[in-house]
C-alpha positions as CSV (number, residue, x, y, z in Angstrom):
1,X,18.6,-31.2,0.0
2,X,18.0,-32.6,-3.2
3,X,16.7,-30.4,-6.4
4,X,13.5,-32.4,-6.3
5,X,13.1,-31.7,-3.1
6,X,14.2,-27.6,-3.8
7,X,11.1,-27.6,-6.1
8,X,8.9,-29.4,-3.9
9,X,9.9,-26.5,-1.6
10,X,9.4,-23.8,-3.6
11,X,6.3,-24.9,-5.1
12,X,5.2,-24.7,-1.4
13,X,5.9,-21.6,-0.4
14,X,4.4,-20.3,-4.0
15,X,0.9,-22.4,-3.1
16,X,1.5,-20.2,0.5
17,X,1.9,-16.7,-0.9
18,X,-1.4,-17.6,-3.3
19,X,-3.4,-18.8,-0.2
20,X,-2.5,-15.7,1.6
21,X,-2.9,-13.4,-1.8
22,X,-6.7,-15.7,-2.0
23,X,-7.3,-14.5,1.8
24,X,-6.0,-11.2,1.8
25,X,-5.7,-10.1,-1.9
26,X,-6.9,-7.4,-3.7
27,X,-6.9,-6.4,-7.6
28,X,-6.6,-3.0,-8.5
29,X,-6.3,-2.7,-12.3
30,X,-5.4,-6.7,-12.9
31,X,-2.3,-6.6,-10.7
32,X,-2.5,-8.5,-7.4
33,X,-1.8,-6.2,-3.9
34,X,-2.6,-7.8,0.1
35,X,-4.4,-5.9,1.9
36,X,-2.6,-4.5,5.2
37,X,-5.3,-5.6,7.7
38,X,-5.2,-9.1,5.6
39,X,-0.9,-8.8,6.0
40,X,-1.1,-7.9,9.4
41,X,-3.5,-10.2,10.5
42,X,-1.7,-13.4,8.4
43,X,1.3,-12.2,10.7
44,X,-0.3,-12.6,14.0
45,X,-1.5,-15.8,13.2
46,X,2.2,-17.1,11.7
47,X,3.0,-15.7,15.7
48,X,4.1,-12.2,15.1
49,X,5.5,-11.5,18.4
50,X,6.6,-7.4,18.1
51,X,6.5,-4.7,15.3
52,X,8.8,-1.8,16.7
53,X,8.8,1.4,14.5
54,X,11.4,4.6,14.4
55,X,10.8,7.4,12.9
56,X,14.8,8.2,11.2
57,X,13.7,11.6,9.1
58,X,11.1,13.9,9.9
59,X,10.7,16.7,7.3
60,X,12.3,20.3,7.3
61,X,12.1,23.0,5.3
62,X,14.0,21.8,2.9
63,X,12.5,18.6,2.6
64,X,9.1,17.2,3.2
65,X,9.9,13.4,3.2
66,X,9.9,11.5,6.0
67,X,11.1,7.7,6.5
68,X,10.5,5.5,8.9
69,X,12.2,2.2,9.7
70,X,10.4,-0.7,10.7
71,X,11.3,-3.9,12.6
72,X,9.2,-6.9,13.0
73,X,9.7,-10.1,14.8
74,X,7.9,-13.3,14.2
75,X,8.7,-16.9,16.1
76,X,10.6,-19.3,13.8
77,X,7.5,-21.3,11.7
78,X,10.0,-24.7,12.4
79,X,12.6,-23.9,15.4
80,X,10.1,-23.1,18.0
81,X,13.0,-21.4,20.0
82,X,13.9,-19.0,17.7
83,X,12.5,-15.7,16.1
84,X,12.6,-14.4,12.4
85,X,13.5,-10.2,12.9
86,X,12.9,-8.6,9.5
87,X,14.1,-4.4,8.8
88,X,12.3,-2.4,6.5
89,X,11.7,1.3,5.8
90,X,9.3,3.1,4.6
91,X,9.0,6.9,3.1
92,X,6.2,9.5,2.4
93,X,6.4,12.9,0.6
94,X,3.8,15.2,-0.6
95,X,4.8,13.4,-4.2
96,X,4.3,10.0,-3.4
97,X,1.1,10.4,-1.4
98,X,-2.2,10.7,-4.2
99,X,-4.2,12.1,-1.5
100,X,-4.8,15.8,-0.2
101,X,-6.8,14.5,2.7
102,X,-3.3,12.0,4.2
103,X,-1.0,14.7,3.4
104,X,-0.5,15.9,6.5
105,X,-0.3,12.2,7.8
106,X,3.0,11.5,6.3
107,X,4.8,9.8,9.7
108,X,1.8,7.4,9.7
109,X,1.8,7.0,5.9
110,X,5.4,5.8,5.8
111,X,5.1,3.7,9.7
112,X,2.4,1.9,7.3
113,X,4.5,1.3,4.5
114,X,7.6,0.0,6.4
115,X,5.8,-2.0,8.6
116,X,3.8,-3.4,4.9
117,X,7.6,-4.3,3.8
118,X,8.8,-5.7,7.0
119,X,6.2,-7.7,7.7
120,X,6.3,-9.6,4.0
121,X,9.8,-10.1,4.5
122,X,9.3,-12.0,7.7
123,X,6.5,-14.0,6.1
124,X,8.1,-14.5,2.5
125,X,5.5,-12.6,0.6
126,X,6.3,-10.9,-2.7
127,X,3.1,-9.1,-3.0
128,X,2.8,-5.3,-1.9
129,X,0.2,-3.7,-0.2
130,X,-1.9,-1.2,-1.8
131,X,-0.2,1.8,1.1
132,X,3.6,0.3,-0.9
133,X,2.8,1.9,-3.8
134,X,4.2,5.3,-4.9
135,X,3.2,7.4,-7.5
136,X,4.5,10.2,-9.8
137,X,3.4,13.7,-9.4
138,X,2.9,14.1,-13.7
139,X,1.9,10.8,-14.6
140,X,0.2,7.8,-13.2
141,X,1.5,4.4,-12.7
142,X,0.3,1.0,-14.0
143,X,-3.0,3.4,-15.6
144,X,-3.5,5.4,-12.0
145,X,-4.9,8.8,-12.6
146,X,-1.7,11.0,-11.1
147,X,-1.3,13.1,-8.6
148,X,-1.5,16.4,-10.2
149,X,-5.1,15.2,-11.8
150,X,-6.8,13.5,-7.6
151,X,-5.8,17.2,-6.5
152,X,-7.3,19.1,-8.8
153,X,-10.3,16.6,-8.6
154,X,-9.6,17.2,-5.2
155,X,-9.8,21.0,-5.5
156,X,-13.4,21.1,-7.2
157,X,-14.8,18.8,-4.9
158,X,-14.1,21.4,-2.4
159,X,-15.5,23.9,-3.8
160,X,-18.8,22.4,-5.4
161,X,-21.4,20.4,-3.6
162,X,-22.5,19.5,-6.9
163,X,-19.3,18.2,-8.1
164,X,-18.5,16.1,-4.2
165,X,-21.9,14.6,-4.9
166,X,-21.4,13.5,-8.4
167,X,-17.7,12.0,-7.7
168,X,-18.8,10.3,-4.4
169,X,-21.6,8.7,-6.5
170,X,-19.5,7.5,-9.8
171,X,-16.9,6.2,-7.2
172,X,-19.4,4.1,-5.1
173,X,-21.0,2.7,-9.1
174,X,-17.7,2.1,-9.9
175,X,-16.8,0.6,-6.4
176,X,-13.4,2.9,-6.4
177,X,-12.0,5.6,-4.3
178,X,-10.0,8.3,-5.4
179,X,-6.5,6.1,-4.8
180,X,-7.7,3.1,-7.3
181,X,-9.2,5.7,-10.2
182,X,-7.7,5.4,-13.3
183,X,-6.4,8.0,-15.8
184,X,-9.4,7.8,-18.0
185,X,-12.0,8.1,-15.0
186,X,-10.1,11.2,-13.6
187,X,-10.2,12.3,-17.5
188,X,-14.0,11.5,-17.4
189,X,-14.4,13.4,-14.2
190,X,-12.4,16.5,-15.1
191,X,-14.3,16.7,-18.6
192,X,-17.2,15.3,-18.9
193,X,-18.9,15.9,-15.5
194,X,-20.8,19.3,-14.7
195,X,-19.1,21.5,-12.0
């Protein structure tokens, strides 16, 4: 293959991703994620044939992450007698999930980020899915709101009716959900609104 036709190549499979990305995408504070439904369902029809899951650490005492290792098998897009199997894992822990309410969902949490990975390595796709990202317990990422600040938010909204109401409505105005909330809205919420 020549390097014309390289580039010709690669300027395929970039138009690809960004069809898929215009299909399936997602923005959450200007950078791009898939969806998984939109991942999963751009792998049945690129003939996803088997997505096989095993769950390789459950957690202990000692330690509450668990990983999970997925494999995913696709048929060939050009050598209609052969399969693409991709490997991927995935991992959850109480620090890397932003949610009280998934907590104790953890296997499924990390089957859904391994199967995210695996699935964009059989189908070429640099973009992650929203359930791929990970998040520090003192600080936010890319401007997210961090852990420590969706529990306590968390917290109140348990205990105040007022407070639940008031959230649930500036989330729907904003069109957000306590994952995509950014460190000045939790900063808005935690100060500004009445409890």
């Amino acid at each position: 293959m020549n390097e014309g036709q390289k580039k010709l190549e690669e300027k395929a499979e970039q138009t690809e991703e960004k069809d898929v990305y215009d299909e399936y995408g997602i923005d959450i504070h200007g950078k791009p994620f898939l969806t998984f439904g939109g991942l999963l369902k751009e792998a049945h029809n690129k003939g996803l044939i088997n997505i096989a899951t095993n769950l390789l650490k459950q957690e202990d005492e000692k330690n509450d992450t668990v990983i999970v290792q997925a494999i995913c098998t696709l048929m060939h897009p050009t050598l209609k007698d052969k399969v693409i199997q991709c490997t991927a894992l995935g991992d959850a822990n109480k620090n890397n999930i932003r949610n009280d309410f998934l907590e104790p969902h953890k296997i499924r949490i990390a089957e859904t980020r391994a199967i995210a990975r695996a699935l964009r390595f059989a189908l070429g796709l640099g973009y992650p899915t929203k359930e791929e990202m990970v998040y520090d317990e003192k600080e936010g990422k890319e401007g997210f709101a961090s852990v420590k600040q969706i529990k306590y938010i968390q917290d109140i909204m348990k205990k105040s009716a007022m407070f639940n109401t008031t959230v649930v409505n500036y989330l729907k105005d904003k069109k957000k959900n306590l994952d995509t909330i950014t460190v000045n809205d939790a900063d808005f919420l935690i100060n500004e609104m009445p409890k």
